[in-house]
C-alpha positions in Angstrom: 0.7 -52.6 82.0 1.8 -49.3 80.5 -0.5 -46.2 82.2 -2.7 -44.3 79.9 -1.0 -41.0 79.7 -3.0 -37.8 80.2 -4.6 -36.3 77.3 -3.1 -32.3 76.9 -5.3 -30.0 76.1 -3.3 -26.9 73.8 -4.1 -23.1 75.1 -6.3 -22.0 73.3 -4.6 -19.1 71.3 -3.8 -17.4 68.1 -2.6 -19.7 65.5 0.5 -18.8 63.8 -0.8 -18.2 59.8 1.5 -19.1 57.3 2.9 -16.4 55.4 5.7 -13.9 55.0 7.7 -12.8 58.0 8.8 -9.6 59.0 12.4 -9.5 57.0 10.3 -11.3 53.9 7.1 -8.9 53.9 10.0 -6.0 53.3 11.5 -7.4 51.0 8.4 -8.1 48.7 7.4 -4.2 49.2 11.2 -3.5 48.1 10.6 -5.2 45.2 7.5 -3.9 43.9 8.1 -0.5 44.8 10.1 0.5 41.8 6.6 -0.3 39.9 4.4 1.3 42.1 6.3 4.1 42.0 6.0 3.9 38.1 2.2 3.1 38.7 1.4 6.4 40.8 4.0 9.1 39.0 3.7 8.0 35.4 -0.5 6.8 35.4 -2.4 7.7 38.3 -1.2 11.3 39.3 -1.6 12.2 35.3 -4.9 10.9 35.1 -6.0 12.5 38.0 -4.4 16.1 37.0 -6.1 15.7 33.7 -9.4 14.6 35.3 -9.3 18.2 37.2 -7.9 20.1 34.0 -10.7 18.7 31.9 -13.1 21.2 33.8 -11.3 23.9 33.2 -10.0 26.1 30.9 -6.4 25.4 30.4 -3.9 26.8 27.8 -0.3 25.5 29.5 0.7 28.8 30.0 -1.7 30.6 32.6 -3.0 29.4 35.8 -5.8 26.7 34.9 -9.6 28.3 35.1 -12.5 26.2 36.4 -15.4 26.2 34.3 -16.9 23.0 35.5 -18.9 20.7 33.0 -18.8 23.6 30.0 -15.9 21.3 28.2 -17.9 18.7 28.2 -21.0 20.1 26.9 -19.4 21.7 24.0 -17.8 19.6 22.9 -21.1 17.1 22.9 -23.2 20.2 21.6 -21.9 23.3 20.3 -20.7 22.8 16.6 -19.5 26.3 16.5 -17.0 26.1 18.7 -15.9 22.4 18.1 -16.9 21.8 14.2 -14.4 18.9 13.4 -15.4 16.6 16.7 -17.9 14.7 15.7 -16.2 14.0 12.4 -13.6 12.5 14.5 -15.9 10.6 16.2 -17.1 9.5 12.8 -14.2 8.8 10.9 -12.7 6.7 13.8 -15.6 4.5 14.1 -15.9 3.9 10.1 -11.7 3.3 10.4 -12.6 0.7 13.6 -15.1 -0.9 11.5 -12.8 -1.4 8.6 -9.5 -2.1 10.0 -10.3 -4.6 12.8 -11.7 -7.0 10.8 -9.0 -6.8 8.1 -6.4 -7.2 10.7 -8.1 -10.1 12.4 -8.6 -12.0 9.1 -5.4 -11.3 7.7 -3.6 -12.9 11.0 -5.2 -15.7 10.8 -4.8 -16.4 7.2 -1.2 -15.9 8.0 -1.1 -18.1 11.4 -3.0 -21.0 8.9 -0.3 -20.6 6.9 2.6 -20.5 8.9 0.8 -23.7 10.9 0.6 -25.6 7.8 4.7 -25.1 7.3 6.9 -27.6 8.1 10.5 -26.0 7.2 11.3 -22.4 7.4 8.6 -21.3 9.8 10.4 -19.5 12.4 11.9 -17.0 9.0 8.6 -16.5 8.0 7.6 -15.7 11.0 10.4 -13.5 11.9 9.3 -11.7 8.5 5.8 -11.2 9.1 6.5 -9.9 12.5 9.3 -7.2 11.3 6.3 -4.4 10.6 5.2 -4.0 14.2 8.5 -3.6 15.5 9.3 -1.1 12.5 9.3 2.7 14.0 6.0 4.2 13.0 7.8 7.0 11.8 9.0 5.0 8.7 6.4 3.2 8.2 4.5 6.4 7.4 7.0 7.3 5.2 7.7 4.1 3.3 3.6 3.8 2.9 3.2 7.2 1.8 5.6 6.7 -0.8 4.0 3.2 -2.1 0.3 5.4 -2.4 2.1 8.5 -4.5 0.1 8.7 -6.9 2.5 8.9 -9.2 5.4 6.9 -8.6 4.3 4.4 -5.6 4.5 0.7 -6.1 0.5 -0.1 -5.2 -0.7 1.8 -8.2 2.3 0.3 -10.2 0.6 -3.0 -9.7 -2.5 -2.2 -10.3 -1.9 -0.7 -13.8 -0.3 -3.6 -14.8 -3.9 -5.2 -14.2 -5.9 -2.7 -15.9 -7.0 -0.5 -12.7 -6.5 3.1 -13.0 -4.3 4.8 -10.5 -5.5 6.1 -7.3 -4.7 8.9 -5.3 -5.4 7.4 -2.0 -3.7 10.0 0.4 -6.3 12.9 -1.0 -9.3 11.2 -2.2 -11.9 11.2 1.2 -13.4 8.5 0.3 -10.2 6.0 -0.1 -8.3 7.5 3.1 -9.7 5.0 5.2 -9.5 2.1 4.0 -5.6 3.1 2.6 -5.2 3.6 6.2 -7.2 0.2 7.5 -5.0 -1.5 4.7 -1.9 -0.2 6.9 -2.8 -1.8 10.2 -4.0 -5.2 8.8 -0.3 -4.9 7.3 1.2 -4.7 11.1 -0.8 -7.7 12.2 1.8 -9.7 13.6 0.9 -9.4 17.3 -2.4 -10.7 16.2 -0.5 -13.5 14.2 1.1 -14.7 16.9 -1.9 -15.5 19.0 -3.7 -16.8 16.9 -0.7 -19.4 15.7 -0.8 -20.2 19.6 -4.1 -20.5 19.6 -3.6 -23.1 16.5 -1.4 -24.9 18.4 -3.4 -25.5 21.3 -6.0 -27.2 19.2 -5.5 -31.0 20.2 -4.2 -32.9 17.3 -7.0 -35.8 18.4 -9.9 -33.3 17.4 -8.4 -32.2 13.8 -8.1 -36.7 13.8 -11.8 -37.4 14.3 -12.8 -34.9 11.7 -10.7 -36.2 9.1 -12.3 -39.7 9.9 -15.6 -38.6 10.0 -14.9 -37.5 6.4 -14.5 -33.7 7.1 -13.1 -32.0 4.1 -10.9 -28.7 5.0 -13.0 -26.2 4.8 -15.4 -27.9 7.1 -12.4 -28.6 9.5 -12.2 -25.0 9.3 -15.3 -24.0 10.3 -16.3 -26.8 12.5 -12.9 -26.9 14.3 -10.6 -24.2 14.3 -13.2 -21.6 14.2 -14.7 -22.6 17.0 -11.5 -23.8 19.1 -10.2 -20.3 18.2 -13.0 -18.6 20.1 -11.4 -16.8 23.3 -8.8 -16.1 20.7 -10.7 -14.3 18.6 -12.7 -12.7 21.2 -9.8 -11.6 23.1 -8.1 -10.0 19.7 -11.3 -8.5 18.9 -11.8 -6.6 22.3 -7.6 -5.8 21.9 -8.3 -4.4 18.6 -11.2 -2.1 18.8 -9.6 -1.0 21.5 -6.1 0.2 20.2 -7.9 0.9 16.9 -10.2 3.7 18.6 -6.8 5.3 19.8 -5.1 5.2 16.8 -2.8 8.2 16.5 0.5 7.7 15.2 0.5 6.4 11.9 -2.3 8.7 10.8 0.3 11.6 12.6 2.8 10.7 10.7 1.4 10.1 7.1 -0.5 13.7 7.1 2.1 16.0 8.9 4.0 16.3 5.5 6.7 14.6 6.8 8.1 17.5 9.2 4.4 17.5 11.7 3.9 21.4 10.5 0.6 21.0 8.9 -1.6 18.2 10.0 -4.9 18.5 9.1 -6.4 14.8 9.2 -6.5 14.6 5.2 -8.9 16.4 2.9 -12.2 16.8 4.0 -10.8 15.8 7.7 -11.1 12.8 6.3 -8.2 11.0 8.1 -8.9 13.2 11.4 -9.1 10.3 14.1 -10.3 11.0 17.4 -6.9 10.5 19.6 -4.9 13.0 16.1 -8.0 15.8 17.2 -7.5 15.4 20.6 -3.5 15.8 19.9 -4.3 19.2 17.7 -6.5 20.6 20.6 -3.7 20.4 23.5 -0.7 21.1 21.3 -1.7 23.0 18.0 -5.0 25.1 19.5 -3.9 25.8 23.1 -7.2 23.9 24.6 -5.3 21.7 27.3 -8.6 21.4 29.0 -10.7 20.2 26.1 -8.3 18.0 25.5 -8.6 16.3 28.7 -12.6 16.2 28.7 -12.3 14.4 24.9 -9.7 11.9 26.6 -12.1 11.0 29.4 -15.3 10.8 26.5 -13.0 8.4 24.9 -12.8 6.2 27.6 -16.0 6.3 28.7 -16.5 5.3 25.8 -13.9 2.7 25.3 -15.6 0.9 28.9 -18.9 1.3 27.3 -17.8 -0.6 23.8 -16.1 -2.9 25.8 -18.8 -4.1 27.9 -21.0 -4.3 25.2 -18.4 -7.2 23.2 -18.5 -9.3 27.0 -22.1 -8.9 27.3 -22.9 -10.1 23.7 -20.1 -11.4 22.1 -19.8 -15.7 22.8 -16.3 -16.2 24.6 -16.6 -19.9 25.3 -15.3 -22.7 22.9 -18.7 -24.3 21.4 
């Protein structure tokens, strides 16, 4: 008969945690170090230097003068001084308004149709994608030309259908939209999500509507629509987001082609928030107004966006 052995009690002690060790935990900091050196140079030391220049009063060439909240106040309050802000303000919300949706509904026409392709989708899709990664600079020019008034190819179309021409660069009232018509063109980012997001929709679902005698619009709206959901919510928060910064298009087709004389349109009516912003730090010698109407905007920008979480439905229904 075989002894019981004694039972051994381990030390109590420190546990070994898994994890990196020394060599490893180096190693991982060498490797993100090249991006937290990006991180700190390239976003946090300029946000924080225009943080402090937005309460002062800053021209780049003199020594920075600290006025404290006045930037901020006049621009909310004096007219006088700042007469073309809150027509920024305006003209950026009515062009967020206008060209979101557009661009939104325009991808996913295009996603439905590419989805419904069988042969050829990857060309078309190549093609649709080719105006966002087309230099904004010729974009401007190549859609200035198609709205001459004159000579470009939009009112070429639409007198061959009876509709008199339009002068849509210097007519307030059709800036814009001309402009909202231009982003919903470059809406292949958005087209691509939402042709993932098509794609992700099990095949079994699209199945048991067509059984149940669905016809395709209402396998539209009572399947993909709602499948799409997080989709659309997370294009919609993208979209107002880059739509309220919108600068370089709007640059580009009002600087005359050589950036000498941008005024934001007639009337200011193409003057976007982030092109004022632009004209006050580099055309009106205002560095530090410039920074206090970059840190409105996103205040903002944080204040829209919570606002689409809070009340906007994310979930798939």
């Amino acid at each position: 008969m075989v002894a019981d052995r004694p039972t051994v009690t381990p030390r109590p002690g420190r546990r070994r945690r898994p994890g990196f060790g020394g060599s490893d935990r180096v190693i991982g900091w060498l490797l993100i170090a090249p991006a937290m050196v990006y991180f700190i140079v390239f976003l946090l030391y300029p946000a924080l230097a225009a943080l402090y220049y937005s309460f002062t009063d800053w021209n780049l060439r003199s020594a920075p003068n600290w006025v404290g909240l006045t930037n901020y106040t006049d621009l909310l309050f004096d007219d006088a001084k700042y007469p073309h802000f809150w027509q920024s303000v305006k003209v950026t919300l009515q062009y967020t308004l206008i060209a979101v949706p557009l661009t939104m509904g325009t991808a996913l026409c295009q996603a439905l149709l590419l989805n419904a392709i069988r042969r050829g989708s990857n060309l078309f899709r190549l093609l649709l994608f080719l105006p966002v990664v087309t230099a904004e600079t010729a974009v401007g020019a190549i859609w200035r030309w198609l709205y001459d008034p004159q000579y470009g190819l939009i009112n070429v179309f639409l007198g061959l259908v009876g509709i008199p021409r339009q002068n849509w660069l210097n007519t307030p009232e059709l800036v814009i939209p001309a402009l909202a018509f231009i982003a919903a063109w470059q809406c292949g980012i958005s087209m691509i999500i939402y042709l993932a997001g098509l794609k992700g929709i099990p095949s079994s679902i699209r199945e048991a509507a067509i059984i149940d005698g669905a016809g395709p619009v209402q396998r539209f709206w009572k399947v993909v629509v709602p499948m799409l959901r997080p989709t659309t919510f997370y294009l919609l928060v993208t979209g107002v987001i880059a739509a309220l910064q919108v600068f370089g298009l709007v640059y580009v087709i009002f600087s005359g082609g050589g950036g000498r004389s941008v005024t934001g349109g007639p009337e200011q009516s193409g003057l976007t928030y982030v092109l004022h912003l632009y004209l006050f730090a580099f055309r009106y010698d205002a560095m530090g107004a410039a920074c206090a109407m970059s840190f409105i905007l996103l205040t903002f920008i944080m204040i829209i966006t919570a606002l689409q979480f809070r009340f906007v439905k994310q979930e798939v229904s």
